[in-house]
Backbone and ligand atoms as CSV (ligand in chain L), in Angstrom:
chain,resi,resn,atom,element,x,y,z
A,1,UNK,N,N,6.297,-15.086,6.340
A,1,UNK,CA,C,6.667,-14.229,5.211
A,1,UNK,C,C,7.452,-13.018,5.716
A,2,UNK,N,N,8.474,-12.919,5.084
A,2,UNK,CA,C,8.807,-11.631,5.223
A,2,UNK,C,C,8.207,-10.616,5.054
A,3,UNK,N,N,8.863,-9.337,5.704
A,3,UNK,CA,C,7.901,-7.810,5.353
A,3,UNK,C,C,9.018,-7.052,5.657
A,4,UNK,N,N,8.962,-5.542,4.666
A,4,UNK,CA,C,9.629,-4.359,4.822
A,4,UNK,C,C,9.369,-3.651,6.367
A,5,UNK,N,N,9.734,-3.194,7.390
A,5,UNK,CA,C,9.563,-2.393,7.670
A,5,UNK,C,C,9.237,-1.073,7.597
A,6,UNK,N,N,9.615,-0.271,6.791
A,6,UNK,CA,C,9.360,1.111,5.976
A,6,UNK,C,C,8.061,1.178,5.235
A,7,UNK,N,N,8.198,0.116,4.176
A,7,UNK,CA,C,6.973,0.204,3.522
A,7,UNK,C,C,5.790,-0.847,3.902
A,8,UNK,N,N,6.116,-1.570,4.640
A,8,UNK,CA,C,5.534,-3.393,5.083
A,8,UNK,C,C,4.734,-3.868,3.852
A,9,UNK,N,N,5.523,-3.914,3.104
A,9,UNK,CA,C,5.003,-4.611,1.882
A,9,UNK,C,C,5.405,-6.280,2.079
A,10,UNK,N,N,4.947,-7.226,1.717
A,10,UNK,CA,C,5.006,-8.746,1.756
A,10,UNK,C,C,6.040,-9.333,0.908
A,11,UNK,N,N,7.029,-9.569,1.174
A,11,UNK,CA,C,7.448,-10.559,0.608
A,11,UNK,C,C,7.769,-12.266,0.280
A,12,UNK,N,N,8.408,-12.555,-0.567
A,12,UNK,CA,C,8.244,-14.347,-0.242
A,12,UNK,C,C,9.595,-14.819,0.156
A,13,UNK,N,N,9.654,-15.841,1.041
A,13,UNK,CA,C,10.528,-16.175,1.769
A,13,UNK,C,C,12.032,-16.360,0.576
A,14,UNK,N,N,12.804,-16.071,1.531
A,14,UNK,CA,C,14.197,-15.898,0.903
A,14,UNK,C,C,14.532,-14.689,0.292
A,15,UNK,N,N,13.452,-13.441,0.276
A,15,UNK,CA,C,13.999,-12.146,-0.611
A,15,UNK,C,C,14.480,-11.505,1.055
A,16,UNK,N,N,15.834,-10.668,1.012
A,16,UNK,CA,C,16.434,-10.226,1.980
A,16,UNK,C,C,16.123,-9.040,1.951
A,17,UNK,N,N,15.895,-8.036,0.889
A,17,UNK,CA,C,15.808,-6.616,0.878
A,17,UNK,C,C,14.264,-5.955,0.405
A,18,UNK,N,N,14.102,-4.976,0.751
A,18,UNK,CA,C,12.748,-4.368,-0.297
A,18,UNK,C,C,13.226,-3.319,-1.427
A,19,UNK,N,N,12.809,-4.335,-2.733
A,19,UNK,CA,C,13.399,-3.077,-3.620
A,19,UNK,C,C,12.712,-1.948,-3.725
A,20,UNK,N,N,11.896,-1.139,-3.170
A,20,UNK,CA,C,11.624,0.150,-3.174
A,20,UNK,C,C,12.430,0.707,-2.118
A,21,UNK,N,N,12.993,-0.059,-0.987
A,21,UNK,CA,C,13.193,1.352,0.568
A,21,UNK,C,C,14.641,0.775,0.509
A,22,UNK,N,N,15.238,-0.075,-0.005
A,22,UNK,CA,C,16.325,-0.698,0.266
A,22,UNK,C,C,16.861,-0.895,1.558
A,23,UNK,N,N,15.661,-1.881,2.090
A,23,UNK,CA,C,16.093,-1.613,3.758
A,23,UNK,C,C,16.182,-3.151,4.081
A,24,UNK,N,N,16.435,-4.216,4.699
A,24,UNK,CA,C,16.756,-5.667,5.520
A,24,UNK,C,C,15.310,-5.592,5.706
A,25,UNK,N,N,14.922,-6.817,5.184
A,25,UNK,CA,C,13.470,-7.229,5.922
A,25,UNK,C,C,13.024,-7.596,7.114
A,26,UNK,N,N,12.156,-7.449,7.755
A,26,UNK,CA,C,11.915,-8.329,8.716
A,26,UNK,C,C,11.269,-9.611,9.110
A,27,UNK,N,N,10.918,-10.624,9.548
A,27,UNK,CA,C,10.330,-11.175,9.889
A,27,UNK,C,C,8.723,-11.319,9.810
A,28,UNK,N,N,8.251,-10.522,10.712
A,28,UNK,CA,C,7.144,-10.274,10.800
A,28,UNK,C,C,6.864,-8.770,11.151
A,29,UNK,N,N,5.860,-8.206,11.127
A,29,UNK,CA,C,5.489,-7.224,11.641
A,29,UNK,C,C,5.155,-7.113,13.153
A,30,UNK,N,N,4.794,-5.917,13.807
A,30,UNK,CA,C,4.264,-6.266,15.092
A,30,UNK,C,C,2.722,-6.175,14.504
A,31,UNK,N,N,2.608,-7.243,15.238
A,31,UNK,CA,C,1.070,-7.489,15.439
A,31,UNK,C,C,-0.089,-6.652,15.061
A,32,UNK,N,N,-0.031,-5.324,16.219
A,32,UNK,CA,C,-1.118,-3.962,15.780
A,32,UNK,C,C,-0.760,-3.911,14.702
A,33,UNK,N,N,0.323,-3.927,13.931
A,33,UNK,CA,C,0.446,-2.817,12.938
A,33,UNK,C,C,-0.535,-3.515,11.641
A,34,UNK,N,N,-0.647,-4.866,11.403
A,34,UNK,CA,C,-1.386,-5.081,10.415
A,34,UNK,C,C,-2.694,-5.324,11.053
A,35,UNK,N,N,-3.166,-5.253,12.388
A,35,UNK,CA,C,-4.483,-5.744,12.620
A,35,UNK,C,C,-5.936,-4.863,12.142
A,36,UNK,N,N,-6.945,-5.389,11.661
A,36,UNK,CA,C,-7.730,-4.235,11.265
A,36,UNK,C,C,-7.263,-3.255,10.207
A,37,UNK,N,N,-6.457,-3.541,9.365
A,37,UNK,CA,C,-6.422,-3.187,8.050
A,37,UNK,C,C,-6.613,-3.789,6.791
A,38,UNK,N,N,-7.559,-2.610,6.372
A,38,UNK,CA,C,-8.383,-3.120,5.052
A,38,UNK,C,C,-7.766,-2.634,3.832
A,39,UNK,N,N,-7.403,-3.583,2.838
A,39,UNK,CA,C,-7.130,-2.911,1.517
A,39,UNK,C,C,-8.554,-2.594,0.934
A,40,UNK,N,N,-8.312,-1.097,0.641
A,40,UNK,CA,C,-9.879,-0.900,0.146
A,40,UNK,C,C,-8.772,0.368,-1.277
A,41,UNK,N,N,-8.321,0.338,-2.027
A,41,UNK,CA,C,-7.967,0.518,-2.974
A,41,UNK,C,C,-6.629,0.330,-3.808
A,42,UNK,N,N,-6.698,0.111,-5.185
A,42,UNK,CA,C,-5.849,-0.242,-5.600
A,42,UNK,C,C,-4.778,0.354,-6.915
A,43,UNK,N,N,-3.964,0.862,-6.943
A,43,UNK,CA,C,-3.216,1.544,-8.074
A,43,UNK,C,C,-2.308,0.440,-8.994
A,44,UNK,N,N,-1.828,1.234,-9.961
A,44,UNK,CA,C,-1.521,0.357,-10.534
A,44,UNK,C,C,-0.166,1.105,-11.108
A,45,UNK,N,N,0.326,2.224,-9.668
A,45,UNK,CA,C,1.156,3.253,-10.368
A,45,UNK,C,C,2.202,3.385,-9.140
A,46,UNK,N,N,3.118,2.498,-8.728
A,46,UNK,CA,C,4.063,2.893,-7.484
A,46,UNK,C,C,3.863,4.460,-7.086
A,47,UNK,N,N,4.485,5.311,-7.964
A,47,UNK,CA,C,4.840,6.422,-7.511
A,47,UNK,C,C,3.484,7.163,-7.250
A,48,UNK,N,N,2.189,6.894,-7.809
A,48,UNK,CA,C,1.012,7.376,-7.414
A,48,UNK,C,C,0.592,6.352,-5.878
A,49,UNK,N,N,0.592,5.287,-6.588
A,49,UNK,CA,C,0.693,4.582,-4.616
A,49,UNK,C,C,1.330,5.510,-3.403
A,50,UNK,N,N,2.547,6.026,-3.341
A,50,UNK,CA,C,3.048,6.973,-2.768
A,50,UNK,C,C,2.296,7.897,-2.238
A,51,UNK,N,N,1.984,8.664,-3.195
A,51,UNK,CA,C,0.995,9.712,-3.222
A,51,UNK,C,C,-0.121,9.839,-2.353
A,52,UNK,N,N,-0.350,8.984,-2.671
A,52,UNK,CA,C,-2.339,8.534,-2.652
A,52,UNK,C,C,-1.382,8.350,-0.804
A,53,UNK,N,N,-0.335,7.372,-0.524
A,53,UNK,CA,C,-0.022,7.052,1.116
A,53,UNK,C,C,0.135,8.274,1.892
A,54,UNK,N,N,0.892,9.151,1.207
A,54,UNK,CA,C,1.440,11.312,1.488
A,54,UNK,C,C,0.318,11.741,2.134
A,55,UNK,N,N,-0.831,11.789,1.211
A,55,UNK,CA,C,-2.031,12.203,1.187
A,55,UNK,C,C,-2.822,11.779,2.476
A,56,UNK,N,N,-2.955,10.566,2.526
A,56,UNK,CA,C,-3.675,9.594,3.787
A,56,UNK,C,C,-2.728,10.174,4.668
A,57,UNK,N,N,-1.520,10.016,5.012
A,57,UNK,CA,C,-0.558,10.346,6.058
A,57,UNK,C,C,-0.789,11.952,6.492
A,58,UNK,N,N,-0.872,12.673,5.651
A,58,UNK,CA,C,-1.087,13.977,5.685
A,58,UNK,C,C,-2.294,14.285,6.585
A,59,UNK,N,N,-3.086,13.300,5.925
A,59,UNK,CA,C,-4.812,13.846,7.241
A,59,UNK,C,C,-4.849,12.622,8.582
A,60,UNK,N,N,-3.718,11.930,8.875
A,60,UNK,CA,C,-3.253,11.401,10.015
A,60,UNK,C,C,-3.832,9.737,9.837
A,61,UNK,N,N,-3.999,9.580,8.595
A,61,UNK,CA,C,-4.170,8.114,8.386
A,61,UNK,C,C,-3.287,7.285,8.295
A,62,UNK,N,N,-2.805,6.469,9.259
A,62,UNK,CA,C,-1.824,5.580,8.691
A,62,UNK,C,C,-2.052,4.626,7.465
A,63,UNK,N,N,-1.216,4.953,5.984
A,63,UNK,CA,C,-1.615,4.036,5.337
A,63,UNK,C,C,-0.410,2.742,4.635
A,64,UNK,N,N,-1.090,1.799,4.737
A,64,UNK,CA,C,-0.071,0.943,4.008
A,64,UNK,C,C,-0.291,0.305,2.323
A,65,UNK,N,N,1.177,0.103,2.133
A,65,UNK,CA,C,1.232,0.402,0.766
A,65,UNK,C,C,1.517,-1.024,0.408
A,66,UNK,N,N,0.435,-2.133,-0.007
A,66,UNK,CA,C,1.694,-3.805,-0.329
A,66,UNK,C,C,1.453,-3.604,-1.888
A,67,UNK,N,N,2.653,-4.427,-1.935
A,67,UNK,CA,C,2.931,-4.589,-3.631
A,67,UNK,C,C,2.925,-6.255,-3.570
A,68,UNK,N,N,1.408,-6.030,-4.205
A,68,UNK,CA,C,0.854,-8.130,-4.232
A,68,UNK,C,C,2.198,-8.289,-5.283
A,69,UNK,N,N,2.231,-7.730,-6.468
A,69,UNK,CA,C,3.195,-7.844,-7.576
A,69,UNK,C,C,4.114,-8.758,-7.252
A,70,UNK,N,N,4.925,-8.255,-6.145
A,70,UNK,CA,C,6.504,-8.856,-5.774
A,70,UNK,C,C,6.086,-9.707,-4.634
A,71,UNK,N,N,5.088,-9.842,-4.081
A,71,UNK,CA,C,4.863,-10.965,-2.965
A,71,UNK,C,C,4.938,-12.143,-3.674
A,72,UNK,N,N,4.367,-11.718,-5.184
A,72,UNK,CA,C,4.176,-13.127,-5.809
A,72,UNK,C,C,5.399,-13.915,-6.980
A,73,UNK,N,N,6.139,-12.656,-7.441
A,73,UNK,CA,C,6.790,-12.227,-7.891
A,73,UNK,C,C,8.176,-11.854,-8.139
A,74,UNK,N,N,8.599,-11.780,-6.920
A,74,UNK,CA,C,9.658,-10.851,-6.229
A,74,UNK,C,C,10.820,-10.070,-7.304
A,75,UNK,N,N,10.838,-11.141,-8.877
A,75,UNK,CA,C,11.808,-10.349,-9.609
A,75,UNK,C,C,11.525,-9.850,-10.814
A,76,UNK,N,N,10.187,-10.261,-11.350
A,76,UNK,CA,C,9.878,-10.477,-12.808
A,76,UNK,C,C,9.374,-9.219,-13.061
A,77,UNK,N,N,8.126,-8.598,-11.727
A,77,UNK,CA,C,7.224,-7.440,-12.361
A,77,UNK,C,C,7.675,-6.310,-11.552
A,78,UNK,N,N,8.012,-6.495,-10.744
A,78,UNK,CA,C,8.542,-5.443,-9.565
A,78,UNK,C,C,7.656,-4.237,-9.464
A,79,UNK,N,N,8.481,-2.850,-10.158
A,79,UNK,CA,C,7.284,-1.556,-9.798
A,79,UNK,C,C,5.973,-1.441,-10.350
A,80,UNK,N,N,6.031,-2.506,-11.979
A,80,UNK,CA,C,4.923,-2.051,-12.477
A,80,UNK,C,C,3.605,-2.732,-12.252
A,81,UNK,N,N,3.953,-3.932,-10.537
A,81,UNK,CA,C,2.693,-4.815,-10.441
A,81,UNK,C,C,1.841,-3.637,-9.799
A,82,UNK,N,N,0.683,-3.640,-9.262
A,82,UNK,CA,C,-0.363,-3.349,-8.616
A,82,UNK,C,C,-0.243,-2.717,-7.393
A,83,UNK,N,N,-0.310,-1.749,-6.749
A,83,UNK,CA,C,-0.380,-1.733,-5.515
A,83,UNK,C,C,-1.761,-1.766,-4.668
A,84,UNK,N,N,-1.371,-2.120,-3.277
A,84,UNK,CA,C,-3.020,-2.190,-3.002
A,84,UNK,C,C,-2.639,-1.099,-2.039
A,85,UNK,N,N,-3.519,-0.330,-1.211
A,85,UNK,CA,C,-3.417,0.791,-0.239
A,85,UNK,C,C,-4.600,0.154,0.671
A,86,UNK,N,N,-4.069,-0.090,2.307
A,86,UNK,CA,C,-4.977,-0.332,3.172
A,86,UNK,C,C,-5.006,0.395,4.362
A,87,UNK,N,N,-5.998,0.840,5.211
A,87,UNK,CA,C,-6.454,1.613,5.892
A,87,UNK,C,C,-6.363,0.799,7.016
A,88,UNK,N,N,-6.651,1.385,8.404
A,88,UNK,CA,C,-7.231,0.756,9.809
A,88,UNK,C,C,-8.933,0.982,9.192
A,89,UNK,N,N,-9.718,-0.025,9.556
A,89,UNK,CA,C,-11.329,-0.319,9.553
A,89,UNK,C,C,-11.790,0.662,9.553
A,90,UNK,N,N,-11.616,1.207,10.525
A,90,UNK,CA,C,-12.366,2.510,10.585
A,90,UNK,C,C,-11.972,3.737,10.152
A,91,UNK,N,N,-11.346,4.183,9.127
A,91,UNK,CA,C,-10.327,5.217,8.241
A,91,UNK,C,C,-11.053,4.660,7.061
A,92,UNK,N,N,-11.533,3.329,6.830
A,92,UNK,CA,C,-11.699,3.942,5.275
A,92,UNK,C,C,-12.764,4.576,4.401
A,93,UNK,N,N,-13.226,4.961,5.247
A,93,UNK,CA,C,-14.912,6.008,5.151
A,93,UNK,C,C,-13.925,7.264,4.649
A,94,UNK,N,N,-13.316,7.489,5.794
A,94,UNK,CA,C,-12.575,9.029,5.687
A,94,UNK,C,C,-11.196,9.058,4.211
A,95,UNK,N,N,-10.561,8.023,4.272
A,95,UNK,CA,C,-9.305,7.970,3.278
A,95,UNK,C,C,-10.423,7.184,1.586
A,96,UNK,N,N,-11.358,7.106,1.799
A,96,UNK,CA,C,-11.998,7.189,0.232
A,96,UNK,C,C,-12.368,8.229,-0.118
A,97,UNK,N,N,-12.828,9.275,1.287
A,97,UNK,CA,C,-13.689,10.365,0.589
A,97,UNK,C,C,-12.260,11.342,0.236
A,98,UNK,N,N,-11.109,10.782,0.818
A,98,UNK,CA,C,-9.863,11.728,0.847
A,98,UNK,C,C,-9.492,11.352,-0.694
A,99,UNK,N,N,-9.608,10.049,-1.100
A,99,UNK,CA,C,-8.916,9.776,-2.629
A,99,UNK,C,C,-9.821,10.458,-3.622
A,100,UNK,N,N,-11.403,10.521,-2.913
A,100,UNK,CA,C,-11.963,10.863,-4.015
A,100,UNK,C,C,-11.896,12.168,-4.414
A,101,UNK,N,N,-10.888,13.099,-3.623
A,101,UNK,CA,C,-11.373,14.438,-3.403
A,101,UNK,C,C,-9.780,14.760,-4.119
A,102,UNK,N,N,-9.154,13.978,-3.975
A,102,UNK,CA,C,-7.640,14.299,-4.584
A,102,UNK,C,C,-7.748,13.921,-5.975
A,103,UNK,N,N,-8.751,12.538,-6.235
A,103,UNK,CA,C,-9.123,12.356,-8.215
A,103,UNK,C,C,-9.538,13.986,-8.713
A,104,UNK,N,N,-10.596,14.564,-7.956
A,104,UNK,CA,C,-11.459,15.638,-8.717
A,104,UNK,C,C,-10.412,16.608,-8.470
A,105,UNK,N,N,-9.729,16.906,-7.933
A,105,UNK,CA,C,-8.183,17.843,-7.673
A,105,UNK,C,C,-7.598,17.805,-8.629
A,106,UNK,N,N,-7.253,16.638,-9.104
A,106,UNK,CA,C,-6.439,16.026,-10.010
A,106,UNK,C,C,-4.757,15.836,-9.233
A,107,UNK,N,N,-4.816,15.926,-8.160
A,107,UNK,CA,C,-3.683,15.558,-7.279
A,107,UNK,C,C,-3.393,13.891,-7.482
A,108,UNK,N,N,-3.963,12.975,-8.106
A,108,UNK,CA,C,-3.498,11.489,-8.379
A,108,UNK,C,C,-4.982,11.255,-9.475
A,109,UNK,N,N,-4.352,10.150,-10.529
A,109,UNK,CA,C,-5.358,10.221,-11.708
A,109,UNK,C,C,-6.176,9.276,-11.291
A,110,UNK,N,N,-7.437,8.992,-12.341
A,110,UNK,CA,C,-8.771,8.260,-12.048
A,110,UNK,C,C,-8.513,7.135,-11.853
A,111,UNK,N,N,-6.931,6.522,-13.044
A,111,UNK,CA,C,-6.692,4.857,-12.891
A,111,UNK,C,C,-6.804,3.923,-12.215
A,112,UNK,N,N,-6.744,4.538,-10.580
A,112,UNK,CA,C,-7.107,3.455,-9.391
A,112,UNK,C,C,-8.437,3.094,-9.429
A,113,UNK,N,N,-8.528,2.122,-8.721
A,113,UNK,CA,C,-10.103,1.219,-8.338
A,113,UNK,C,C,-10.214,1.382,-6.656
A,114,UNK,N,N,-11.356,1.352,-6.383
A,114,UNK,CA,C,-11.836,0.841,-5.224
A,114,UNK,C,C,-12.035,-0.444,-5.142
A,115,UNK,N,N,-11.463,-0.868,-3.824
A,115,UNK,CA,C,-11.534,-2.425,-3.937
A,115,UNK,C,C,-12.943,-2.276,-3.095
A,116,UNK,N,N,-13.717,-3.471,-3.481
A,116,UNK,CA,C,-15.448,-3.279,-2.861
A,116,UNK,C,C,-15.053,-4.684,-1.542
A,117,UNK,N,N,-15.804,-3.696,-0.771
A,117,UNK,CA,C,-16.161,-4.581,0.388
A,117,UNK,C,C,-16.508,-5.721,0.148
A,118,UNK,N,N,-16.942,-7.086,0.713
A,118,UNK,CA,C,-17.133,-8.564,0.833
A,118,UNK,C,C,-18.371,-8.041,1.160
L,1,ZN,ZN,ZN,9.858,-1.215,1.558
């Protein structure tokens, strides 16, 4: 499958570009970069997806942003599918208590979910 670099969101074979970063896809990722990351929440708001990533990035979390939407999708739902936000394993203790603290802020709204552990 393809993936963005910028945003490493998933795409399905044959899409060349990512329509959010407008950047050439790649191939694959390197390896580390998806290993041990958990989607543990989910928006349903691109530009709050963003946010909610600013935020994580800000307190030194690397976070990634896929849009299942267009993995599955690639032309029909585009910004307004789902985003999921995933953490490294061990960040997402710290980047929930960070979302939860930016809901009661009101720095990004309640609409997201926590995706629950297995
Ligand atoms: Zn992208």
């Amino acid at each position: 499958m393809p993936f963005c670099p910028e945003c490493q969101a998933e795409y399905t074979e044959g899409v060349a570009k990512c329509a959010d970063c407008d950047v050439a896809l790649v191939p694959t990722l390197p390896e580390e970069d998806l290993r041990d990351f958990v989607e543990f929440y989910a928006s349903f708001d691109w530009l709050e997806a963003g946010r909610i990533g600013s935020i994580l990035e800000q307190s030194g979390i690397k976070a990634l942003i896929r849009d299942l939407a267009s993995s599955s999708f690639p032309t029909s739902v585009g910004r307004t599918g789902a985003k999921r936000i995933a953490v490294g394993a061990d960040k997402v203790e710290e980047a929930t208590q960070l979302i939860k603290m930016a809901i009661v802020d009101g720095g990004i709204s309640p609409d997201g979910r926590f995706i629950e552990k297995k």
